[in-house]
C-alpha positions, -999 to 999 in steps of 0.1 A, spaced: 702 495 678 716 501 708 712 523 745 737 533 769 729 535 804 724 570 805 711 573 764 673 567 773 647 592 773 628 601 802 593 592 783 608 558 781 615 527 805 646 516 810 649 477 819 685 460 828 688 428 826 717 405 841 722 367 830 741 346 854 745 314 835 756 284 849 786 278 868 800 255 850 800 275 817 832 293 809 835 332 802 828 331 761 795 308 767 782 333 792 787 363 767 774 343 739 741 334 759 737 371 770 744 383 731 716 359 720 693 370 747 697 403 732 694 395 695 660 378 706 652 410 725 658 433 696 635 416 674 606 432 693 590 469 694 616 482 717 631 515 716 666 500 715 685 473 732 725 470 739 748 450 759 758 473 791 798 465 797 807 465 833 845 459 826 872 433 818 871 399 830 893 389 863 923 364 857 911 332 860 875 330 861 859 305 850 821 314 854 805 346 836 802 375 861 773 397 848 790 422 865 819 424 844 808 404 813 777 428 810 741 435 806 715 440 788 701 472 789 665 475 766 646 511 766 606 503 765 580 531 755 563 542 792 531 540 774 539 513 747 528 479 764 556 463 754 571 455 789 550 426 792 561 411 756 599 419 766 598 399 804 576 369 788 605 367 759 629 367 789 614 342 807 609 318 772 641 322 767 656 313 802 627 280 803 645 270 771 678 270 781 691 230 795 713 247 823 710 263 853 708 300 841 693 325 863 680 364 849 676 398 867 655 423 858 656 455 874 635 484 866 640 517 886 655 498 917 627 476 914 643 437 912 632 402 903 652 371 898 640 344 872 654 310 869 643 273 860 612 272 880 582 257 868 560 277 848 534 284 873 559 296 896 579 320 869 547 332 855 532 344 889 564 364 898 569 378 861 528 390 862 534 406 898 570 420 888 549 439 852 521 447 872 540 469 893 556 487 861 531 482 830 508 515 849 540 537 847 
């Protein structure tokens, strides 16, 4: 299932999301982290979910750009409550990676940044960050 950027209905929330694995990871790891953050994502009661492409890769990069590896792009029911399931998956995920990955999540302009920080810490920014959009 998937959703282009402009593909989503306006009943339903759009929520991009942008991995920046570690530096030290080449170009292939990176999009193979972002494609199984995806399948993960797609197992749940979304609308749809796709990568977002944001172009080719520069000569001789060695760390993924989300820019131009891509994004994750997953269209949420308005009224579904499933925003909350889709950021906690997110932020399991990222706590079970063993690098130093980092996730954006941006909802109508509206940004947050996850990364390895203890689980107290992520799980008062992810509440806050859904709080603002579960009511919309």
């Amino acid at each position: 299932m998937g959703v282009g950027e402009r593909d989503v209905p306006a009943d339903v929330m759009r929520l991009r999301l942008v991995v920046t694995p570690d530096p030290e990871l080449d170009v292939e790891a990176g999009e193979r982290l972002t494609r199984r953050l995806r399948a993960e994502i797609a197992e749940l009661d979304v609308e749809a979910v796709g990568l977002a492409s944001g172009g080719s890769v520069p000569d001789g990069a060695k760390a993924a750009d989300p820019v131009t590896v891509g994004a994750i792009v997953v269209a949420v029911s308005a009224s579904g409550g499933v925003l909350p399931t889709v950021v906690e998956t997110v932020r399991d995920w990222l706590a079970r990676q063993g690098r130093a990955h980092r996730i954006s999540m941006t909802i109508d302009g509206d940004s947050i940044e996850i990364e390895r920080a203890s689980a107290e810490q992520q799980r008062a920014l992810v509440d806050a960050f859904v709080r603002r959009h579960a009511a919309e």
